[in-house]
SEMIDREN-157797 format. One record per residue (C-alpha): x negated, y negated, z. Coordinates in nm, 4 decimals, padded with zeros to 6 digits. Example, Ala and Ser with C-alpha at 12.3 -4.5 7.8 and 13.67 -1.06 7.14 Angstrom:
BEGIN
+----------+----------+----------+
:        u :        v :        w :
+----------+----------+----------+
: -01.2300 :  00.4500 :  00.7800 :
: -01.3670 :  00.1060 :  00.7140 :
+----------+----------+----------+
***
This chain:
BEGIN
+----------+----------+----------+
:        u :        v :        w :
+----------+----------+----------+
:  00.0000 :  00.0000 :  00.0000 :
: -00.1183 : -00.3006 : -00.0854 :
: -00.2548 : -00.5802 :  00.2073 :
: -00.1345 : -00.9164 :  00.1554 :
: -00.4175 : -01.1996 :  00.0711 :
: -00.4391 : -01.5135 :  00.1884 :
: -00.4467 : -01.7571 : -00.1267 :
: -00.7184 : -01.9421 : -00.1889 :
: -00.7187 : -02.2835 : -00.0701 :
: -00.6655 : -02.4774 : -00.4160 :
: -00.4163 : -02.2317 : -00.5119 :
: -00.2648 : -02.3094 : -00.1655 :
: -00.2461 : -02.7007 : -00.2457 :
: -00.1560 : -02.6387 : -00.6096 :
:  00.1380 : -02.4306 : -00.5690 :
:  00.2485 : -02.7222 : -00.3006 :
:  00.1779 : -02.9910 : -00.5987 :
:  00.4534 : -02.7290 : -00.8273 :
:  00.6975 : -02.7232 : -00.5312 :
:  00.6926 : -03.0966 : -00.5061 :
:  00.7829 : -03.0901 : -00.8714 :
:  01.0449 : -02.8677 : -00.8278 :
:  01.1622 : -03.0524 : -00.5351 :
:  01.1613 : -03.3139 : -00.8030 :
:  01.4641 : -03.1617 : -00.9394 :
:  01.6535 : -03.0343 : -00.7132 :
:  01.6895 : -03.3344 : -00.4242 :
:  01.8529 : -03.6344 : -00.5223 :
:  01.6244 : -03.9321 : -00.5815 :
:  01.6278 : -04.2577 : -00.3774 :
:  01.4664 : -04.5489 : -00.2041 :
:  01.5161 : -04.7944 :  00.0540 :
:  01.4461 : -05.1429 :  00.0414 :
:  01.1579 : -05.2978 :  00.1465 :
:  00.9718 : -05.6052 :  00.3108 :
:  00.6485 : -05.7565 :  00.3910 :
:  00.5692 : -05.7157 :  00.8091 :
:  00.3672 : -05.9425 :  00.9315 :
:  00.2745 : -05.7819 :  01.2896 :
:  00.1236 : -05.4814 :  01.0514 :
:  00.0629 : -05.6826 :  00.6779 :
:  00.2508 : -05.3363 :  00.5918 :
:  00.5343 : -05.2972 :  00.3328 :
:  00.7995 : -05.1288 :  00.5720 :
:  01.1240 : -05.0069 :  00.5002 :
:  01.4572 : -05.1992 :  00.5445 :
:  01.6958 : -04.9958 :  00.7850 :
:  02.0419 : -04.8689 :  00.6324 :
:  01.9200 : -04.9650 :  00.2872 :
:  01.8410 : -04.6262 :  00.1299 :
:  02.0177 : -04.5970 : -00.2056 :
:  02.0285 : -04.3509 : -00.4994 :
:  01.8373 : -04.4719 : -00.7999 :
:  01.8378 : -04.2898 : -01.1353 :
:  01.6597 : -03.9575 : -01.1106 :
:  01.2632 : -03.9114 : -01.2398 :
:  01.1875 : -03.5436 : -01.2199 :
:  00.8428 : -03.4444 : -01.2969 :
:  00.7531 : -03.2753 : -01.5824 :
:  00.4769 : -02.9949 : -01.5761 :
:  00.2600 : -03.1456 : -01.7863 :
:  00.2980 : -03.5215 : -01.5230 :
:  00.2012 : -03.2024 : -01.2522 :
: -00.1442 : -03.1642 : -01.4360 :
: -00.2125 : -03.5794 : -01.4620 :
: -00.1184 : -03.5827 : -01.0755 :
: -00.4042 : -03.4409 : -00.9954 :
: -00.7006 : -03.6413 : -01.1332 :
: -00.4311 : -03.9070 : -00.9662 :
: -00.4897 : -03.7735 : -00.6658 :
: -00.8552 : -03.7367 : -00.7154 :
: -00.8488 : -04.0923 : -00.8375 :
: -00.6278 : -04.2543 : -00.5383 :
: -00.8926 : -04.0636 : -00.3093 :
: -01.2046 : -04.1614 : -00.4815 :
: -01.3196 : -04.3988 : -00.1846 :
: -01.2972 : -04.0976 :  00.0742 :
: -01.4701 : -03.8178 : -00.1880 :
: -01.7204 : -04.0779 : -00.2361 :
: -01.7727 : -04.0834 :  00.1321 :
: -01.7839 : -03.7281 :  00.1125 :
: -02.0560 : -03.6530 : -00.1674 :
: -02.3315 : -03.9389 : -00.0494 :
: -02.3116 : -03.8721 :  00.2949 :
: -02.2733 : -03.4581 :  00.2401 :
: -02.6020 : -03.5483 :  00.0353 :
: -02.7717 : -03.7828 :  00.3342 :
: -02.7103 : -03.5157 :  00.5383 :
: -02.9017 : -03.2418 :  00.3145 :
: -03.1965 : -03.4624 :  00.3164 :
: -03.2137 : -03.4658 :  00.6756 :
: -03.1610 : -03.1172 :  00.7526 :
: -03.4359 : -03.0568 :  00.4381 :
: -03.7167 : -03.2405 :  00.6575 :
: -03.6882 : -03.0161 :  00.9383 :
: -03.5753 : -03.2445 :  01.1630 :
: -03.2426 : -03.1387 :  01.2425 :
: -03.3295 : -02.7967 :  01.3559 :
: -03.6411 : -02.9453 :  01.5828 :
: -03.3545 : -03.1706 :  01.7102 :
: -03.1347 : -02.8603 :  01.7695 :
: -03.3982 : -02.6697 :  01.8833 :
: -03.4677 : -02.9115 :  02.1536 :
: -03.1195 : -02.9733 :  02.2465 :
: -03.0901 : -02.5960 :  02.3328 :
: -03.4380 : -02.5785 :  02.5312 :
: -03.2806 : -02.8513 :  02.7391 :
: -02.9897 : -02.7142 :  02.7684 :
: -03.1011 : -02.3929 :  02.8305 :
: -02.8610 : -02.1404 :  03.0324 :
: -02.6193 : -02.4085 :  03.0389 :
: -02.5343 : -02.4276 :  02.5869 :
: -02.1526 : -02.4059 :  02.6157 :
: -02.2070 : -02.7331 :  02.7510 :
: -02.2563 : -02.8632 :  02.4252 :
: -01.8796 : -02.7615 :  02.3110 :
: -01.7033 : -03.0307 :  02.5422 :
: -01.9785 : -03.2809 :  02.5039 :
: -01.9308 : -03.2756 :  02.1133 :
: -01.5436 : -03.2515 :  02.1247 :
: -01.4918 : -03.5211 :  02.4023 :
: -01.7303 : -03.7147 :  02.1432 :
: -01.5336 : -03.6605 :  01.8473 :
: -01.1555 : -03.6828 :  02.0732 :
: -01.2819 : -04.0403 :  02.1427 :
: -01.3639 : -04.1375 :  01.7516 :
: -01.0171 : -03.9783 :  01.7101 :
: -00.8228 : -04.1962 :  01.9543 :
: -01.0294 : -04.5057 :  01.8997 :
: -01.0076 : -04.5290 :  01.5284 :
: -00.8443 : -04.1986 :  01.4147 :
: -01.1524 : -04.0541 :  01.2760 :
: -01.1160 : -03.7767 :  01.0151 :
: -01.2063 : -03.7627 :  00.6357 :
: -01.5787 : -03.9460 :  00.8229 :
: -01.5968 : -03.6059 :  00.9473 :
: -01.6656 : -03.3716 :  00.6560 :
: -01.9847 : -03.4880 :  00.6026 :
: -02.1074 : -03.4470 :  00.9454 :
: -02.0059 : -03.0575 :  00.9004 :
: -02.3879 : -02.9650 :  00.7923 :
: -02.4821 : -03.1088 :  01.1005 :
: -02.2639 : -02.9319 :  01.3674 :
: -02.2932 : -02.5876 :  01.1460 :
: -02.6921 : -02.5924 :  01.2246 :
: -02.5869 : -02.6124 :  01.5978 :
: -02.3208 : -02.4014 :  01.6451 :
: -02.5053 : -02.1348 :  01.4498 :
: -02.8270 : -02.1948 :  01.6775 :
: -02.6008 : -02.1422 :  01.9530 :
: -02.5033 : -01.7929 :  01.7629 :
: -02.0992 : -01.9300 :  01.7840 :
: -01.8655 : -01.8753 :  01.4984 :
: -01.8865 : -02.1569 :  01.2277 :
: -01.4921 : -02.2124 :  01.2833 :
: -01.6287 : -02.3745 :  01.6133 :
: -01.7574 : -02.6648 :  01.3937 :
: -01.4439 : -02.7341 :  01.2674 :
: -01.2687 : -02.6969 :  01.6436 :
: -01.5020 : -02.9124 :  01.7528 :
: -01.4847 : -03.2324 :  01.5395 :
: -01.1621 : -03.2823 :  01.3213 :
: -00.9463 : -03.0626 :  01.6033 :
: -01.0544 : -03.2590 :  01.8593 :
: -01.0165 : -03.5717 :  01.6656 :
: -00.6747 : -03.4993 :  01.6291 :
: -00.5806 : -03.4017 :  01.9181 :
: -00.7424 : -03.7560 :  02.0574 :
: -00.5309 : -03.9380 :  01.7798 :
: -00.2356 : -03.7401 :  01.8677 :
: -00.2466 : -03.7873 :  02.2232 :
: -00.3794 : -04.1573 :  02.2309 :
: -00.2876 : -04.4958 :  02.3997 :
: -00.4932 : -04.6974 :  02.1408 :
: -00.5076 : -04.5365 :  01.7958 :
: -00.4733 : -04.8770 :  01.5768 :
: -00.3986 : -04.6510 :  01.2835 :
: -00.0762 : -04.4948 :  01.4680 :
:  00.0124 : -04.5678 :  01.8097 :
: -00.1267 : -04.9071 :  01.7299 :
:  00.1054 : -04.9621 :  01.3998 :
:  00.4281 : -04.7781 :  01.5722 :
:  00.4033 : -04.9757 :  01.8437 :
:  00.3925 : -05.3054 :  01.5928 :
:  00.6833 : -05.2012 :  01.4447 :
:  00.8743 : -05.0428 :  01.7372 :
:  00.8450 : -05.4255 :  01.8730 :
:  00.6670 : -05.3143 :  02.1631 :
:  00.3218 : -05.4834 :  02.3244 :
: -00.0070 : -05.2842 :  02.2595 :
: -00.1434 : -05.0731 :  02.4800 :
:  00.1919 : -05.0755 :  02.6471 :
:  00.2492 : -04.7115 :  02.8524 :
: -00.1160 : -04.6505 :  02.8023 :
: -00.1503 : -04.5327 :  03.1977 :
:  00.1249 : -04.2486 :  03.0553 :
: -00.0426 : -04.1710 :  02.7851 :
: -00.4004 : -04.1109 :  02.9224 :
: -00.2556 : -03.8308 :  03.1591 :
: -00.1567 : -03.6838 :  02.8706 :
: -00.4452 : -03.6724 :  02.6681 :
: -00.6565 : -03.5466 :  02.9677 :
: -00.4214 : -03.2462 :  02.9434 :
: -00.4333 : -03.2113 :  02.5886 :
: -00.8182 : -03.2229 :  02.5627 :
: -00.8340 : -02.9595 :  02.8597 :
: -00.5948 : -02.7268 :  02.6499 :
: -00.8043 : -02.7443 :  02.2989 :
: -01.1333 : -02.7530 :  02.4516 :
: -01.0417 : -02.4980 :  02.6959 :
: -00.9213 : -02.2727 :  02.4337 :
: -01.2460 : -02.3653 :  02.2325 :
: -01.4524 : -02.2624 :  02.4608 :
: -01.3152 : -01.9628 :  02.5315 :
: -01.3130 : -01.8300 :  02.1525 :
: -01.6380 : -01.9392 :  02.1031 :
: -01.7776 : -01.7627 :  02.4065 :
: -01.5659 : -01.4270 :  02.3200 :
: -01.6912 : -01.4473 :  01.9401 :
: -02.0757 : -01.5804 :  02.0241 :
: -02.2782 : -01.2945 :  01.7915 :
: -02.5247 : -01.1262 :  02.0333 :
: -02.8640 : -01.2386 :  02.0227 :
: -03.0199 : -00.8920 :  01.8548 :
: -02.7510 : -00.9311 :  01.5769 :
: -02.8437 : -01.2967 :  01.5128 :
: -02.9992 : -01.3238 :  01.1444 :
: -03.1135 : -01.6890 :  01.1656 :
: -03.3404 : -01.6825 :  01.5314 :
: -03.6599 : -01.5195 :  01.3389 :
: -03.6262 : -01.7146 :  01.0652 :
: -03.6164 : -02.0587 :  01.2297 :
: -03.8367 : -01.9819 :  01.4505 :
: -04.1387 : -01.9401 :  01.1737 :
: -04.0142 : -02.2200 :  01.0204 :
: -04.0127 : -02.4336 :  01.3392 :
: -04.3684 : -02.2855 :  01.4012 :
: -04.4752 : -02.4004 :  01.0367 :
: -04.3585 : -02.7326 :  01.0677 :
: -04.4763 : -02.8406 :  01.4236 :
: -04.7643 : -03.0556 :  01.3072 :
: -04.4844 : -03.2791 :  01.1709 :
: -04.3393 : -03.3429 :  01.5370 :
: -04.3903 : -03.7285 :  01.4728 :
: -04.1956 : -03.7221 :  01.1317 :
: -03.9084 : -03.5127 :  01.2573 :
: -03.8814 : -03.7838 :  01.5474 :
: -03.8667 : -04.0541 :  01.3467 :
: -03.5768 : -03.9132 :  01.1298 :
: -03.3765 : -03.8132 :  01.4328 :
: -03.4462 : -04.1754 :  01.5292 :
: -03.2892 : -04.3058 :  01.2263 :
: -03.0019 : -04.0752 :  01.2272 :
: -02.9067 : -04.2044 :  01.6080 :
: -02.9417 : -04.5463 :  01.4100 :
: -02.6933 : -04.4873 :  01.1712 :
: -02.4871 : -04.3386 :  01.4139 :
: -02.4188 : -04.6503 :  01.6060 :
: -02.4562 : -04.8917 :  01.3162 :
: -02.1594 : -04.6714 :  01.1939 :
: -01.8901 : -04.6738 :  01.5147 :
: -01.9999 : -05.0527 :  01.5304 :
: -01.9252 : -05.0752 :  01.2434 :
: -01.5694 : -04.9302 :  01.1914 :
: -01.4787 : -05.0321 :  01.5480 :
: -01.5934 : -05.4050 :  01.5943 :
: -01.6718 : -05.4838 :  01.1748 :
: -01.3807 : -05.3396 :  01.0191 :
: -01.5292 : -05.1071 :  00.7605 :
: -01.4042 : -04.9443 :  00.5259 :
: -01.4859 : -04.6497 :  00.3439 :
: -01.7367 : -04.8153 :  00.0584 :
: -01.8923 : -04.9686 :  00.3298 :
: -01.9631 : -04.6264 :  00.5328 :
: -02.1075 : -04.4790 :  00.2148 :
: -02.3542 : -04.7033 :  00.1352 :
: -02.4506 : -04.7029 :  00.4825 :
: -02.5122 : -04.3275 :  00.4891 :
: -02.6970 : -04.3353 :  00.1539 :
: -02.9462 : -04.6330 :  00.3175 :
: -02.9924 : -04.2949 :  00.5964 :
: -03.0688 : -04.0024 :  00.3064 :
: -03.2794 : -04.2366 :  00.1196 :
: -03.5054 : -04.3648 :  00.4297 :
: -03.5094 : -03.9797 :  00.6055 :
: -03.5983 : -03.8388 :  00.2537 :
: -03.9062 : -04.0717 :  00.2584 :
: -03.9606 : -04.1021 :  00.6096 :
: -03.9636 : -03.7017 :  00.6542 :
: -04.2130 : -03.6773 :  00.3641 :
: -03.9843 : -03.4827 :  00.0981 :
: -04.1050 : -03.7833 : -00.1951 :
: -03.8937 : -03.9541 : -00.4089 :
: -03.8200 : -03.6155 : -00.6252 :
: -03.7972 : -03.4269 : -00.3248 :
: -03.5163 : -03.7077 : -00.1495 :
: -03.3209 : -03.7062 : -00.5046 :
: -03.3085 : -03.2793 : -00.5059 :
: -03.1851 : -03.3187 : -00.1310 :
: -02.9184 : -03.5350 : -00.2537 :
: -02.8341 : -03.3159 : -00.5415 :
: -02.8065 : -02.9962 : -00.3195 :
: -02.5570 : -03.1878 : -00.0544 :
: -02.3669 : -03.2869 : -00.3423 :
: -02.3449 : -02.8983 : -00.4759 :
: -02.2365 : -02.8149 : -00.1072 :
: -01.9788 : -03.1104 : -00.0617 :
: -01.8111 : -03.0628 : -00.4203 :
: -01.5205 : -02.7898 : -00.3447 :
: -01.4505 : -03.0204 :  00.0292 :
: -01.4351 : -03.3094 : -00.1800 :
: -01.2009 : -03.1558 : -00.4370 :
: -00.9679 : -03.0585 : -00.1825 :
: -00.9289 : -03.4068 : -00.0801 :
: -00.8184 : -03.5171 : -00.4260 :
: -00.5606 : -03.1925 : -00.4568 :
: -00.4041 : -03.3062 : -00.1625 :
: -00.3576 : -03.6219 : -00.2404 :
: -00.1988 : -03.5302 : -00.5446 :
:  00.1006 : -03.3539 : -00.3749 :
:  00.1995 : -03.6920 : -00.2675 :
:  00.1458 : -03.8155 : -00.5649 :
:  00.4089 : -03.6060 : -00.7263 :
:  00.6567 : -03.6912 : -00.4604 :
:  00.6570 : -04.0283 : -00.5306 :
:  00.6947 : -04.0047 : -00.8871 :
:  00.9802 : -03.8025 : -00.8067 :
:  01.0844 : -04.0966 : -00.6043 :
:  01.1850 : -03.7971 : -00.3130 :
:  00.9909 : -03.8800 : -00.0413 :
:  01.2506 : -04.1516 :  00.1286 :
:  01.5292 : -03.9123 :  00.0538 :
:  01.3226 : -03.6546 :  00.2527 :
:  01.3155 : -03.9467 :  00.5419 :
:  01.6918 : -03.9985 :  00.5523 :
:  01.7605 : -03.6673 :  00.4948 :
:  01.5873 : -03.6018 :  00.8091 :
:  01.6626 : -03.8983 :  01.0309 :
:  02.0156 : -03.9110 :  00.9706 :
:  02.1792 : -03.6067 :  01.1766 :
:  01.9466 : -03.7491 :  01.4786 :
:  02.2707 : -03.9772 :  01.5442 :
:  02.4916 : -03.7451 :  01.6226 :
:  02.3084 : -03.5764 :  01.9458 :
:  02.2495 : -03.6741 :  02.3044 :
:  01.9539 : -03.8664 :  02.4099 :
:  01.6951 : -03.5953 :  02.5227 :
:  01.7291 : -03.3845 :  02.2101 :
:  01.7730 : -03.6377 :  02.0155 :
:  01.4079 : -03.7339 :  02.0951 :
:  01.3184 : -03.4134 :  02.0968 :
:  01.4911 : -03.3887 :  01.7218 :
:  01.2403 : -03.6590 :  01.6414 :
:  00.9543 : -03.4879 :  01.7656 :
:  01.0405 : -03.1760 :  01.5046 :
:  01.1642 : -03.4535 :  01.2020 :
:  00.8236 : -03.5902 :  01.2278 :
:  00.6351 : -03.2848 :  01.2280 :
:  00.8747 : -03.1991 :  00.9317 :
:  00.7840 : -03.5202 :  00.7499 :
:  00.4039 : -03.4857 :  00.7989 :
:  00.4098 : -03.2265 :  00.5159 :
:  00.5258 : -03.4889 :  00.2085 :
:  00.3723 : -03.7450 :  00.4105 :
:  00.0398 : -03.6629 :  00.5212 :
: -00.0619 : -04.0262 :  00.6137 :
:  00.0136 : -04.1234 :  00.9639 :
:  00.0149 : -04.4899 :  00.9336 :
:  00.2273 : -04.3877 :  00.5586 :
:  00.4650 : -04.2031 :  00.7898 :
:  00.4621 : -04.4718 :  01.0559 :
:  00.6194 : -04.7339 :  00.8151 :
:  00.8365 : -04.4868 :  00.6395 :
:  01.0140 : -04.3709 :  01.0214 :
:  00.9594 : -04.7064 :  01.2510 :
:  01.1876 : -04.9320 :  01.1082 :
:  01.4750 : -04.6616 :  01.0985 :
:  01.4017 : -04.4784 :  01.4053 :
:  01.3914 : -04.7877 :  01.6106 :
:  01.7366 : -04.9536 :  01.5512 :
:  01.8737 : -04.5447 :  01.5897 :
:  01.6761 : -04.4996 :  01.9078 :
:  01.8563 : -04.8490 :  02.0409 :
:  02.2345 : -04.7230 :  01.9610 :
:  02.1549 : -04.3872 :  02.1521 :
:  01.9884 : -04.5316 :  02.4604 :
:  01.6444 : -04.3616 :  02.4335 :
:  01.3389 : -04.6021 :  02.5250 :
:  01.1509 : -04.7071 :  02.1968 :
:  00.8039 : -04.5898 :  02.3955 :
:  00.9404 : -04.2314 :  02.3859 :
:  01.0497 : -04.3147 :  01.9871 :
:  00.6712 : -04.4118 :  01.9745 :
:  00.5443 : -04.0767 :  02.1739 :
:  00.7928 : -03.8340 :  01.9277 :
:  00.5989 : -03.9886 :  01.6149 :
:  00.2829 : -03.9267 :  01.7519 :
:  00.2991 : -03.5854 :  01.8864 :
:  00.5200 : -03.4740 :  01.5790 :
:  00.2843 : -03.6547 :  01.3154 :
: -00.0485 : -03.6651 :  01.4863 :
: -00.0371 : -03.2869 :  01.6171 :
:  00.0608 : -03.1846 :  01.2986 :
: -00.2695 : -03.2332 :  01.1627 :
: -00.4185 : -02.9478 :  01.2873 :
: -00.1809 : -02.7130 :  01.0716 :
: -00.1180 : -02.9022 :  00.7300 :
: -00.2873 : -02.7795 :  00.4348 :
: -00.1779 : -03.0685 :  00.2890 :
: -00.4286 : -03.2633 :  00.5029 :
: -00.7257 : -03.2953 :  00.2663 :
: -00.9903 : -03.3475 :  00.5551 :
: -00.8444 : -03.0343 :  00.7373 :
: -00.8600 : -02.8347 :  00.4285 :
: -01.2220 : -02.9791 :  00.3115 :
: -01.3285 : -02.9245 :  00.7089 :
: -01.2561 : -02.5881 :  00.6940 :
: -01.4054 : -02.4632 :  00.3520 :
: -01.7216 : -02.6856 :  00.4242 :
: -01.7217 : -02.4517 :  00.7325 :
: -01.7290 : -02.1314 :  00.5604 :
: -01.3770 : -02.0166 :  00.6991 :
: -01.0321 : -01.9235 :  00.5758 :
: -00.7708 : -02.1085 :  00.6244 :
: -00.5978 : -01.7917 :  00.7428 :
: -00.8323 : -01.7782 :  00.9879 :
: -00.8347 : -02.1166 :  01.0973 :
: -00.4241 : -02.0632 :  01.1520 :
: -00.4956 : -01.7889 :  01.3558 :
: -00.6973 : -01.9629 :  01.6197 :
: -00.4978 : -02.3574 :  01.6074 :
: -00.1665 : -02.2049 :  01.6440 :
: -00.1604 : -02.0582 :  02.0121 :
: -00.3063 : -02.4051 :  02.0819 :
: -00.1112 : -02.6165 :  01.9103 :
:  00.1978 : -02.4531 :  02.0490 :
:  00.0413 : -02.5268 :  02.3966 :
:  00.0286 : -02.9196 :  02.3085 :
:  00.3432 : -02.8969 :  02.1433 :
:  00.4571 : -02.7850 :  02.4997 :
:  00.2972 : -03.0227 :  02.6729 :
:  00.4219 : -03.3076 :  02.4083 :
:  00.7677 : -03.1888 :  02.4870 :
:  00.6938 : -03.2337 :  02.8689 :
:  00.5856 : -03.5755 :  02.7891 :
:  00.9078 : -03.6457 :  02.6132 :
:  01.1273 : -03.5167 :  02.8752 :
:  00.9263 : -03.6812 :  03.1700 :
:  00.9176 : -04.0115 :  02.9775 :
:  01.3019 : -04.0168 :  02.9301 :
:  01.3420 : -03.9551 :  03.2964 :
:  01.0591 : -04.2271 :  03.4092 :
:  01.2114 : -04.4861 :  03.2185 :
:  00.8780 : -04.5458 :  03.0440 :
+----------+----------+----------+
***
C-alpha cells in the first residue's frame, strides 16, 4: 500500500496559488471602500461599505504571470535574502564562524543548552520590537553551524529564530507593525495594557522555549555518531595561526549586528537599506579574513546557490496573494468572516475573532495587511456587543500573529525551513503541540481580559 508523501514545498504554495484561482470563481467578488488614516498613513477600510463589484476570475494562464508578480512585489525581501545569504558564506568561508562557535561551546562547556534560550529570548525580542522575520533567513547559515556543533537537529535553527520571533510578535505589547497599527486604528493609546500583555508573553516564551529545549535535548545525535566533530576539529587545528583574522571578522560581524537593530529600530530602515549594509559585511570579512577579491566574489556566489530555493519561496508566496486580489476575493473573505461574529455573546464572540483571524491569515499573510483589512470593521462590531476594543486588539494578535508558525503561505516560514534542511511535514509535527499550547494560553488571555475589564 502506498505511504502518503508530503508535497514538496513549491508544489505546496503552487497548488495554493490554483486554489486561489479557483476561489476566483466560485466566491462572489467585492470590495469595501476605502480612506487615507492618518494615525497609521494606511489605506484602511470603510466599515459597512463592502459591495459587490463585477466579477474578475483568474484565468490559468494570469495564474502563471502571478508568480514572477509575486517574485516581483517581493524583490526587496529576496534581495535581502541573496546578499546577505552570500555575506554570510563569506564569513563562515574564513573560518571564523566555527572558531567563534567553537569558543562559544568551550565557554559554555557542560552548560550548551544554555545557548537555546539565550538565542530565542534574542530573536523573541527582535520579534516583539520590530516583528523581525524575512531578516531572518539569512542568518540561518549562522545558527545551522551552531546548532550542528552542539550535535541538535537543524529544525532547532528554525525553532530558535523565526518561532521565537513569532511568538514575541504574537504575544507583544509593542510590535509597531501589529499591536502598534491595531491599536492606531482600534483608537486606543500605545502601549496601552502593556503590563497584561508582558505576563503573557513570559508564558508564551516559557511554552516554545520549553518545548524547544526539550526536543532538542531528546533528538541531540550522540557524540560517537556525530559526522562533523573530526572534521572541524582538523580544520580548526589548520587554521589556528589565523586566530587574529578570525577575530577581526567576528568583530565586524558584532558590528553589523548593532549597526543593523539601530538601524531598523531608531533609523527606520528598510529592506534596501539592510542589504547594502550586509553586503558592506561580506565584502570587508571576505578581505579582512584573507579569501582575496576572487575568493570574497566565489563566497558570494556559493551563498547565493544556497539562498536561491529560500528566496524563491518568498516570491511563490507572495503570489497567492497576488491572485486573490486580482480576483478581487480577499474583502469578501473578510466579511464573509466577520459578519456572523454579530450574532453571538460577548466571550465567544471574541473568541470567534480569535479563530476569524487565524482563518484570514491564510489569504492574508501580512499582519499589518490584515490589521487594516479587520480594525476598522471589528472595532465599531466589538462596540455594539460590549467587548473592550483591547481584547479586539489581543484576538488579532494571537489569531494573526500565532498563525505564523503554521502558514505555508508565510514565505519566511517556508524559506526558514528549507534553508534549514527540513520538511515542512516535519516542521508541523513539532509547532503544532506548541502552538496549540499558546493557542490555549491566548484563549486564557481572552477570557481573563473580558473579565478584568482590560
Amino acid at each position: 500500500m502506498p505511504t502518503f508523501r508530503f508535497p514538496h514545498p513549491l508544489v505546496l504554495l503552487f497548488a495554493f496559488i490554483l486554489l486561489a484561482v479557483a476561489a476566483s470563481y466560485v466566491l462572489p467578488a467585492g470590495r469595501f471602500a476605502r480612506r487615507h488614516d492618518t494615525a497609521t498613513d494606511r489605506e484602511v477600510v470603510v466599515p459597512g461599505s463592502y459591495q459587490r463589484v463585477a466579477a474578475t476570475p483568474v484565468s490559468p494562464l494570469a495564474a502563471f504571470t502571478a508568480i514572477p508578480k509575486g517574485l516581483q512585489e517581493a524583490a526587496d525581501v529576496i534581495f535581502l535574502v541573496f546578499l546577505a545569504g552570500g555575506a554570510f558564506t563569506v564569513v563562515d568561508q574564513t573560518g571564523a564562524l566555527r572558531r567563534g562557535v567553537d569558543w562559544l561551546l568551550l565557554k559554555l562547556s557542560g552548560r550548551e543548552v544554555l545557548v537555546i534560550p539565550v538565542v530565542a529570548l534574542l530573536f523573541a525580542t527582535m520579534g516583539a520590537l520590530e516583528h523581525m522575520q524575512e531578516e531572518i533567513v539569512p542568518l540561518v547559515p549562522v545558527l545551522l553551524v551552531l546548532m550542528r556543533r552542539m550535535r541538535y537537529p537543524a529544525i532547532t535553527a528554525a525553532a530558535v529564530s523565526l518561532g521565537a520571533a513569532a511568538v514575541g510578535a504574537a504575544f507583544s505589547p509593542m510590535d509597531p507593525f501589529q499591536v502598534g497599527i491595531a491599536q492606531k486604528l482600534a483608537g486606543l493609546p500605545l502601549l496601552s495594557g502593556a503590563g497584561f500583555r508582558l505576563v503573557f508573553l513570559a508564558g508564551a516564551l516559557l511554552i516554545w522555549i520549553g518545548g524547544t529545549m526539550r526536543f532538542a535535548l531528546k533528538h541531540r545525535v550522540p557524540a560517537a555518531a556525530d559526522p562533523i566533530t573530526s572534521t572541524d576539529e582538523q580544520a580548526d587545528a589548520a587554521e589556528h595561526e589565523q586566530g587574529h583574522r578570525h577575530g577581526l571578522v567576528l568583530l565586524l560581524l558584532l558590528v553589523t549586528f548593532a549597526f543593523f537593530t539601530y538601524g531598523v529600530l531608531e533609523l527606520g530602515w528598510d529592506f534596501g537599506q539592510m542589504t547594502a549594509l550586509f553586503l558592506a559585511l561580506g565584502i570587508a570579512a571576505g578581505l579582512v579574513g584573507g579569501l582575496g577579491l576572487t575568493g570574497t566574489a566565489e563566497g558570494f556566489i556559493s551563498g547565493f546557490r544556497d539562498m536561491a530555493f529560500s528566496a524563491v519561496l518568498i516570491g511563490f508566496a507572495r503570489a497567492i496573494f497576488v491572485v486573490l486580489e486580482q480576483g478581487q476575493i480577499v474583502d469578501t473573505i473578510v466579511n464573509g468572516l466577520s459578519a456572523p461574529l454579530a450574532q453571538l455573546p460577548v466571550v465567544l464572540s471574541a473568541l470567534g475573532m480569535l479563530v476569524v483571524h487565524t482563518a484570514l491569515h491564510l489569504p492574508v499573510p501580512s499582519t499589518s495587511g490584515q490589521a487594516v483589512l479587520t480594525m476598522p470593521i471589528l472595532t465599531p462590531l466589538s462596540d455594539l456587543l460590549g467587548l473592550s476594543r483591547q481584547v479586539t486588539v489581543l484576538a488579532y494578535q494571537y489569531g494573526a500573529g500565532l498563525c505564523e508558525l503554521i502558514t505555508p503561505t508565510n514565505g519566511a516560514l517556508m524559506a526558514i525551513v528549507a534553508a534549514c534542511g527540513v520538511r515542512f511535514d516535519q516542521w508541523w509535527k513539532f509547532v503544532l503541540p506548541l502552538y496549540l499550547l499558546l493557542i490555549a494560553l491566548a484563549i486564557v488571555a481572552i477570557v481573563l481580559g473580558i473579565a478584568l475589564g482590560i
